[in-house]
C-alpha positions in Angstrom: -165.5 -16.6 52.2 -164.3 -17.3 48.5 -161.2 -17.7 47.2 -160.3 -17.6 44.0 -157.0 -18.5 41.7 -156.5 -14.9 41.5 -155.5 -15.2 45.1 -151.9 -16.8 45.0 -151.5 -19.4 47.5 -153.7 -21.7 45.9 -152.3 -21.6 42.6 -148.7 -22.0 44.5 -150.1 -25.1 46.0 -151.3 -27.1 43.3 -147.8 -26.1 41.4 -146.2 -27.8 44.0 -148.4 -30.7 44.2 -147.6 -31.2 40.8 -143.9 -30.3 41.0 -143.6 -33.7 44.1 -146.2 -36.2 42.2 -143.3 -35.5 39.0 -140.4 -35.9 41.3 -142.0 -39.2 43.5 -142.4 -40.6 39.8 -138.8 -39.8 39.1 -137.3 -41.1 42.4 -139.7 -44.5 42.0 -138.3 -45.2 38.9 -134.5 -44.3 39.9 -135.4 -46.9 43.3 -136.5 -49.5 41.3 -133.5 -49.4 39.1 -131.2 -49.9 42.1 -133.9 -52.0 44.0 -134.4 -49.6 46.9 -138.2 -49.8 47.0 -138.2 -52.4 49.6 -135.4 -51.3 51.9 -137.7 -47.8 51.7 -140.7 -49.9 52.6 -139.1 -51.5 55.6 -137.6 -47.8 57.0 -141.2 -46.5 56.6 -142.8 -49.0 58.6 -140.0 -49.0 61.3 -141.0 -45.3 61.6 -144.9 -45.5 61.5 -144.6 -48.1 64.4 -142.2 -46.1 66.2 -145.0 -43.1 66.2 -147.9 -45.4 66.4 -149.7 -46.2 69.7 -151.1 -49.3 69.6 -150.4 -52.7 69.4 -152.3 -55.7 67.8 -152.7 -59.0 68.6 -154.5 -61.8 65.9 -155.7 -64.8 67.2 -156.9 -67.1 64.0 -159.6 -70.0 64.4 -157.0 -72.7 62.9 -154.1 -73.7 65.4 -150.4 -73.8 64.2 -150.8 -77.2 63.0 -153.9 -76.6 61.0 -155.3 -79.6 62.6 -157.8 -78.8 64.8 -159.8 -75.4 65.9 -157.8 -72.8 68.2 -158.5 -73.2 71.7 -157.3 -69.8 72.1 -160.0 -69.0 69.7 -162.9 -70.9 71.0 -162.7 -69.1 74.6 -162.0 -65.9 73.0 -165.6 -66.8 71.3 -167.2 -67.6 74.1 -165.9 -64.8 76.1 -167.3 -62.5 73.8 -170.0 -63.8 73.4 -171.0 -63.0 77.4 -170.2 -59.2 76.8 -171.7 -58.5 73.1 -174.7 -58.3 73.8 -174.3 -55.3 75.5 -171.7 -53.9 73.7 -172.4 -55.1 69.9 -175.0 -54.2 67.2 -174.4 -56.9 64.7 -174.8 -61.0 66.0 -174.6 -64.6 64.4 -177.4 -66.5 66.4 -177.6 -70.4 67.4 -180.0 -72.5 69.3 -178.5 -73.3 72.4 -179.0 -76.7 74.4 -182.3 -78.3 74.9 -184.0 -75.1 72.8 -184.3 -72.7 76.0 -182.0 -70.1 74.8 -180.2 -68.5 71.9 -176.1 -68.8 72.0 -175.3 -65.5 70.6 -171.9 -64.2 69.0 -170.2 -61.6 67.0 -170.7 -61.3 64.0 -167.9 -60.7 60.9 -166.8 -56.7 60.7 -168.4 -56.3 63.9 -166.1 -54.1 66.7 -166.6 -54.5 70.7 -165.1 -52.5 73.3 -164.5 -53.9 76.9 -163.5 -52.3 79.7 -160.9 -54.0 82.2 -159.4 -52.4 84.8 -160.3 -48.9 83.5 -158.4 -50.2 80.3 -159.7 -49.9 76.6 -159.8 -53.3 74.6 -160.7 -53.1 71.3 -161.9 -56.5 69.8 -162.8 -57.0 65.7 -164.0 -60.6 64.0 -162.9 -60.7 60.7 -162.7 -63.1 58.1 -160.2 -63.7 55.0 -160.6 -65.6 51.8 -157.9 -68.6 51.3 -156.0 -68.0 48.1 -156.2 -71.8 47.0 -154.8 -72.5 43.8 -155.8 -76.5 43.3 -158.7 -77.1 41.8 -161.2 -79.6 44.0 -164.5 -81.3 42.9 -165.0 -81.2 46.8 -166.6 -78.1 48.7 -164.2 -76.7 51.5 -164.1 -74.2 53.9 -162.4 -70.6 52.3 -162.9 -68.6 54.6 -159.9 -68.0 57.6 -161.5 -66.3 60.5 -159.7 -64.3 63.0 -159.9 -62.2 65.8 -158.2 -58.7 66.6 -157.4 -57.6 69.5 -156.1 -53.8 69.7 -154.8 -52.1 73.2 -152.4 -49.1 73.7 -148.9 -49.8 74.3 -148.3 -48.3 77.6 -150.8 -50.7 78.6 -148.7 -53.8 77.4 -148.0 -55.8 80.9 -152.0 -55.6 81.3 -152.9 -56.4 78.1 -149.9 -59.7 77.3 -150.9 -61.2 80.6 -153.5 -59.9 83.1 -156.4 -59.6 80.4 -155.7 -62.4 78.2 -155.5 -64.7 81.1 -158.7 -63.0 82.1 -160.3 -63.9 78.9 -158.9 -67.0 78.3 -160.4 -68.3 81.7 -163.7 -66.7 81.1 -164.3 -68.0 77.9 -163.6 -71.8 79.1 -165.7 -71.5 82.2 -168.7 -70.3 79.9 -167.9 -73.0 77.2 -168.2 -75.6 79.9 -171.6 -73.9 81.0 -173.0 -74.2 77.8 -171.2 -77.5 76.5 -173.8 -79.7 74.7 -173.2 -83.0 74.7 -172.6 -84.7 70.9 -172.4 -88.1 69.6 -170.0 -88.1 66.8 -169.0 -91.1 64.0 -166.4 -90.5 61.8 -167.1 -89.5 58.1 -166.2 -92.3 56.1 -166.6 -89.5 53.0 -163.6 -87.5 55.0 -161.5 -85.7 52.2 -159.2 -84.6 54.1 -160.9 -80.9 55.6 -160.7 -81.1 58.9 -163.8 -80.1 59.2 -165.1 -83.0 57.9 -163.3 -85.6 60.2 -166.5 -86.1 62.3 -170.1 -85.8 62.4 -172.5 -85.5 65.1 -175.9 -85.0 66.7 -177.1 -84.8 70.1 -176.6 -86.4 72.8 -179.7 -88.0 73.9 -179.8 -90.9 75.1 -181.5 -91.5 78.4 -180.0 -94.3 79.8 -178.7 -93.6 83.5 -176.7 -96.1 86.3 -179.9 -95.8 88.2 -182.0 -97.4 85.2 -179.1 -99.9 84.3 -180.1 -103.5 85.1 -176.9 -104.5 87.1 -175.5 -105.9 90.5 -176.0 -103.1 93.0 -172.2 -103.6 94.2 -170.7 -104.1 90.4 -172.6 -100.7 89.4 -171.3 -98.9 93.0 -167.8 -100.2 92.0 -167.6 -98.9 88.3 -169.0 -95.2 90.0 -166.5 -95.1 92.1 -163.9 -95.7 89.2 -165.0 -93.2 87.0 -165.6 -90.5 90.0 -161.9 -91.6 90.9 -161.1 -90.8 87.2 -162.4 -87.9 86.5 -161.0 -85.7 89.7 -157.2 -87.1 89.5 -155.8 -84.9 86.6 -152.6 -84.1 89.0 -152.5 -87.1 90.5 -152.1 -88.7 86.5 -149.5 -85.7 85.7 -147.0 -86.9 88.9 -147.0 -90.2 87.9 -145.8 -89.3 84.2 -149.5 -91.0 82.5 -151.7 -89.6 80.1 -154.9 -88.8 81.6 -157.4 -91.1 80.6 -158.6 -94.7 81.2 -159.5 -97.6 79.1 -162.5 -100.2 79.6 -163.3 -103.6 78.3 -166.8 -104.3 78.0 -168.0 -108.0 77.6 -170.8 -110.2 77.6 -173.4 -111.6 75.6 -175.4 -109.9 73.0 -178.6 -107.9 75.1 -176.8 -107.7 77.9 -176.4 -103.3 78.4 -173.0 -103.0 76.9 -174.3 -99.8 74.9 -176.8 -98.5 77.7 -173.5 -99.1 80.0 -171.2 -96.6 77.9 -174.8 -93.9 77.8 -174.7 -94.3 81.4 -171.0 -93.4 81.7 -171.7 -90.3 79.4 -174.3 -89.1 81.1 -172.5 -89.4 84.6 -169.9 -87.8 83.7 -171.3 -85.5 81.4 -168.8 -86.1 78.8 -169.5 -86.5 74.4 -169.3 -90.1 72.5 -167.1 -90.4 69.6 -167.9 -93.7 68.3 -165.1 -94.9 66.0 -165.7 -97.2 63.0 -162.7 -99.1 62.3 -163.6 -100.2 59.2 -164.4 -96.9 57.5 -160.8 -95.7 58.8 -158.3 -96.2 55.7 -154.6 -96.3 57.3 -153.4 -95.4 60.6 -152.1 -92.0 59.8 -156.1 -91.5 59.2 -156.9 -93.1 62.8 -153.6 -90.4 64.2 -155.8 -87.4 62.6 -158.9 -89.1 64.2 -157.8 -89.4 67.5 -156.1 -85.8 67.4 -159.3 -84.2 66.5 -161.4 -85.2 69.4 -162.0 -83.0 72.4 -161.2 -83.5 76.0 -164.2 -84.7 78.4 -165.4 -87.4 75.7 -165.7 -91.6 75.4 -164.1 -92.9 72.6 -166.3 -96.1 71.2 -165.0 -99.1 69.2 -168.1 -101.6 69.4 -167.6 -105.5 68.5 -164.0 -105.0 68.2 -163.5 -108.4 67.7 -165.4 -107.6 64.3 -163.7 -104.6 63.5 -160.2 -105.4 62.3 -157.8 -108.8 62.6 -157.0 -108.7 66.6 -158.3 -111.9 67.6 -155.9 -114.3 69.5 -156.4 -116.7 66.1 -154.7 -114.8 63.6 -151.4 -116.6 65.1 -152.9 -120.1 65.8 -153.4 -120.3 62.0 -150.7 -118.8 60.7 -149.0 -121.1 59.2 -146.3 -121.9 56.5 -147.0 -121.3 52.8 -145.0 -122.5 49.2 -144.2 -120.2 47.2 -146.8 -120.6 44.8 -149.0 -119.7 47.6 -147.4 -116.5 48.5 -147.6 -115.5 44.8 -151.3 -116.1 45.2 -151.8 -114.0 47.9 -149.8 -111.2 46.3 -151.7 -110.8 43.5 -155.2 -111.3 45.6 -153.7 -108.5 47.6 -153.4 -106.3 44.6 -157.0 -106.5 43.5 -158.3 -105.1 47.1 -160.3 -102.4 46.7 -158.3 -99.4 47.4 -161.1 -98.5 50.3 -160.4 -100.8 52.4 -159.2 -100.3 55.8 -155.7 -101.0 56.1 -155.1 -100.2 59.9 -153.4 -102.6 61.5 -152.8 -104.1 65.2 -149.8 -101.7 65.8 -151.3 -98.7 64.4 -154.5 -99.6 66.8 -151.8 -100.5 70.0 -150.9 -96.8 69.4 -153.7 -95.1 69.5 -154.2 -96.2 72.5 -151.7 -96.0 74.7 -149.0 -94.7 72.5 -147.6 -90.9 72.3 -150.5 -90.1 70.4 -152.6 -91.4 72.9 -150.9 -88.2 75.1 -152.9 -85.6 72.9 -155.5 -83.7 74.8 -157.0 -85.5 78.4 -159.8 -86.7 80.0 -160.7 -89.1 77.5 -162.3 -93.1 78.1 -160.9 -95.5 75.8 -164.2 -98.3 75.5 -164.0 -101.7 73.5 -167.0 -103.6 73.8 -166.7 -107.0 72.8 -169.3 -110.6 72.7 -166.4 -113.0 72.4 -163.6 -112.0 75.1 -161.2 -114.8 74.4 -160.9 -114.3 71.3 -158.9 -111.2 71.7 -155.1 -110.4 71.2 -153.7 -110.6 75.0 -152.0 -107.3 73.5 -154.8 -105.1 73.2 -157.1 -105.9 75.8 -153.9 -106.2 78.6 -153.9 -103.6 81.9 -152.7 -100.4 81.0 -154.7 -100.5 77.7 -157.9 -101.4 78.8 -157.3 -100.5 82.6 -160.6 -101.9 83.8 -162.2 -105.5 82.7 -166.3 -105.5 83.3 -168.4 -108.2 82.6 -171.9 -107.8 81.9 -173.5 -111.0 82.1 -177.2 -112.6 82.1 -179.4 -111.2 84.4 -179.7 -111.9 88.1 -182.6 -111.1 90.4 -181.2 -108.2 91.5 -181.1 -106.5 88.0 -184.6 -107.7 87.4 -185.9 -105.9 90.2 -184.4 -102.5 88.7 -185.6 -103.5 85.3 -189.2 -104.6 87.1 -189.6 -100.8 89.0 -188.2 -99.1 85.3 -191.1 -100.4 83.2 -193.9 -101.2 86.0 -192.9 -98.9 89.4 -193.3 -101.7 91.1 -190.9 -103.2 93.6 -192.8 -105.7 95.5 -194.9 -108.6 93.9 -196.5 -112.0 94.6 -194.8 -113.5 91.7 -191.6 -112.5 92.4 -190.2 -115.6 94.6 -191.3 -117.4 91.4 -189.0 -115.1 89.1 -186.4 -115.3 91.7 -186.7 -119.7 91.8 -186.6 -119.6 88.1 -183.7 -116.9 87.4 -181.6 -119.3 89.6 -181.5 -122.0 87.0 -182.1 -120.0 83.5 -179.9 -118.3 81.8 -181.4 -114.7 80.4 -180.4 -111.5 79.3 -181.5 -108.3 80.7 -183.0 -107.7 77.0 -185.2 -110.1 77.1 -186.5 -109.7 80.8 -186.9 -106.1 79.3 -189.3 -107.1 76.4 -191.5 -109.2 78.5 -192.1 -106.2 81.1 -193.1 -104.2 78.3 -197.1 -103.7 79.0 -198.9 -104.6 75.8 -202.3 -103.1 77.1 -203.3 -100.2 79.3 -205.3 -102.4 81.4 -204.4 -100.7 85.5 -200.9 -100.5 87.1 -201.4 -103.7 88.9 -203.4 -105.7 85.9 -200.2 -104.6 83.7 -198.0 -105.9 86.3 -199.2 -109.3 87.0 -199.8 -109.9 83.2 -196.4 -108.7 82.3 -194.7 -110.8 85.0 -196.5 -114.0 84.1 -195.3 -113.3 80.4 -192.1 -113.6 82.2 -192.7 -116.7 83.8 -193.5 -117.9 80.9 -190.4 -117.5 79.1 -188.3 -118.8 81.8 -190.3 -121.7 81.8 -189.4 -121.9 78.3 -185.8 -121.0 78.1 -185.6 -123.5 81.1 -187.5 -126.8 78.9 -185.9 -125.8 75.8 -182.5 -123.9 76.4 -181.0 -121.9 73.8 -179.0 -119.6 75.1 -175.0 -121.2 74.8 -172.3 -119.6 77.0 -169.8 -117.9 74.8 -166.8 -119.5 76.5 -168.4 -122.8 75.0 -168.7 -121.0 72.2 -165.2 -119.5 72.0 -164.0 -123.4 72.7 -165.7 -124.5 70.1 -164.3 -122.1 67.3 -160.5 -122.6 68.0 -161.4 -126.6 67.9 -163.1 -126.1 64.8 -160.5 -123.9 63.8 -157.7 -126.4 64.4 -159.9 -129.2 63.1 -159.6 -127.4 60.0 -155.8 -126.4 59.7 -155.4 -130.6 60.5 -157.9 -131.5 57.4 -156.0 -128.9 55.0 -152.4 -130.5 56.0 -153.5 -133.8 55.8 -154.9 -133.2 52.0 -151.7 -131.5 51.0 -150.0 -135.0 52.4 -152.1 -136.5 50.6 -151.3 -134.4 47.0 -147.8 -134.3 47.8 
């Protein structure tokens, strides 16, 4: 059929078309005049949502306080992920842990609908641009991604609580499924992105209580700690504590302080932040730090005696200056590079066990130190770091784990000789450890008996010529030196004065 202007109607509809595009243009002028366009605006939405049946929900990847990702977000990512490939055509793909599988998700523009409860859920990931009006020489992230979540309205009680509680719980269960285990360091090139607060890699390391050179009973009793730890989350809640745990590891240098903490990480299957101090600038930068860690993770401060000024001398030598002296110091203080940490004690103190310390759970607080008295009685006091464990030179008993590691061997003729000698030498499990090491493929049991006389050997050694000092000598020695000195330098101002 054709129709043709001749007709009527057609020519009486474009007339009119023309007759309400001149009158719009009319009334939109005559609104703006008497600024009416945005109470119009409002009335029409009020009445498109009144005839519209749906309701949407947006869930955005940044949380409220910009801070850290949405853990709304993240399960809603995961739970997806279990259902799209079924439902979805388009798919971002990662490697998933140890390289078995691929960890799949949805990609941006792409739509998924899932089914609950005879219900229709409509799920979109989008992605907008950030309208940033600074200029930066540094890259950033402008891209805010989101997720939409569309359900009818008659469906609301379902949708608000049944379903999302469904997804949310889903999601976290498959997260912890797939959870790969990171190490992470903190950027000391951080610009302020949050993205860029840590780095990491894999988790790796194969170090495991049953290959840790120890006393059977001291390793049973740290176990039980941790075990004891990790499954009291209510019991932490009813007696009004944040839940997580600090420990002090000390000892001489080679004596498993880092293969303890792998251990612990492994055990408990938990990620390693290991914190440097020094690259930390202030202690609003150690706040962010702290707050942008994840639950189920070790947080590391090696040699913290090192790190910043928390040793026990920083009073003992405190003393009195002029005024000229002060002046001194003032203007030294002025010509510091800018870098350089300025965390202090209290900011550290806080971080621990302050109200910051309260953000997220499940966390082990670790300081590993080589010279234990030389710590502030304030950081290292019960409550802070809850649990004290030494981890000293190597007995008998840790040789024979380190003996069956590198040479699967648990009986020997040689070792009543080891055992004679370890009673009166002082050695760390390190050095045990190098001495096992075979050198040559020569046979299990040639490797063994040349590897153990190596051992001898050394102990023989160590045991003429003994170089090994204990650090409480050594920490004695220090603060007399250390006083020795403050004497000299009073007795030559005396002397000028």
């Amino acid at each position: 059929m054709y129709f043709t202007m001749e007709d009527g109607w057609l020519q009486r509809i474009m007339s009119s078309i023309a007759t309400i595009s001149l009158v719009w243009v009319m009334l939109s002028r005559y609104l703006e005049t008497f600024n009416l366009n945005e109470y119009i605006s409002i009335l029409t939405s009020k009445l498109f949502g009144y005839f519209y049946p749906y309701i949407h929900i947006k869930f955005p990847e940044q949380g409220g306080d910009k801070l850290k990702r949405s853990e709304a977000y993240t399960a809603i990512e995961e739970y997806l992920g279990t259902i799209c490939v079924a439902k979805g055509k388009r798919f971002k793909a990662e490697i998933r842990k140890e390289n078995k599988n691929w960890d799949l998700s949805m990609d941006d523009k792409e739509e998924i609908i899932d089914n609950f409860n005879g219900i229709k859920f409509w799920w979109v990931s989008n992605s907008q641009a950030k309208q940033n009006t600074s200029i930066s020489f540094y890259p950033s992230s402008d891209v805010k991604r989101y997720y939409r979540l569309t359900f009818h309205r008659q469906h609301r009680e379902v949708g608000y609580i049944k379903y999302l509680n469904h997804v949310i719980e889903t999601g976290k269960k498959e997260a912890i499924k797939k959870r790969q285990r990171k190490l992470y360091t903190n950027n000391p090139e951080e610009r302020g992105y949050r993205e860029k607060l840590w780095i990491h890699v894999p988790f790796e390391h194969p170090s495991t209580f049953e290959t840790l050179a120890m006393d059977p009973n001291q390793k049973r009793e740290i176990i039980d700690d941790l075990v004891m730890f990790s499954r009291n989350k209510d019991y932490y809640k009813r007696i009004g504590k944040a839940w997580k745990r600090g420990y002090l590891l000390y000892g001489p240098p080679g004596t498993g302080k880092s293969s303890m903490i792998a251990a612990m990480a492994n055990f408990l299957d938990y990620s390693i932040y290991d914190l440097e101090l020094t690259a930390v600038k202030n202690n609003s930068m150690l706040r962010k730090l702290l707050i942008a860690t994840e639950g189920k993770s070790i947080i590391v401060i090696e040699d913290i005696d090192c790190s910043l000024d928390v040793t026990e001398k920083r009073k003992k030598a405190k003393k009195k200056k002029s005024k000229e002296e002060e002046e001194k110091d003032e203007i030294k203080g002025k010509k510091k590079d800018d870098n350089d940490s300025k965390v202090t004690l209290s900011g550290l103190l806080n971080f621990i066990d302050g109200l910051w310390s309260a953000c997220g759970g499940e966390r082990l607080i670790i300081f590993t130190t080589n010279h234990v008295k030389k710590l502030d009685p304030a950081l290292i006091r019960r409550g802070r770091m809850d649990k004290h464990i030494e981890l000293s030179y190597c007995g008998f008993e840790a040789f024979k784990v380190l003996a069956y590691n590198y040479l699967d061997i648990k009986q020997h003729p040689l070792f009543a000789e080891v055992e004679n000698l370890m009673a009166e030498v002082k050695i760390t499990p390190a050095d045990v450890a190098e001495n096992l090491i075979p050198k040559h493929r020569l046979g299990e049991e040639e490797d063994a008996t040349i590897c153990l006389e190596n051992l001898i050997q050394t102990l023989v050694e160590f045991k003429a010529n003994p170089i090994l000092e204990d650090l409480e000598s050594d920490d004695d020695d220090d603060e007399k030196r250390e006083k020795e000195t403050i004497k000299k330098e009073d007795e030559d101002k005396e002397e000028e004065n």
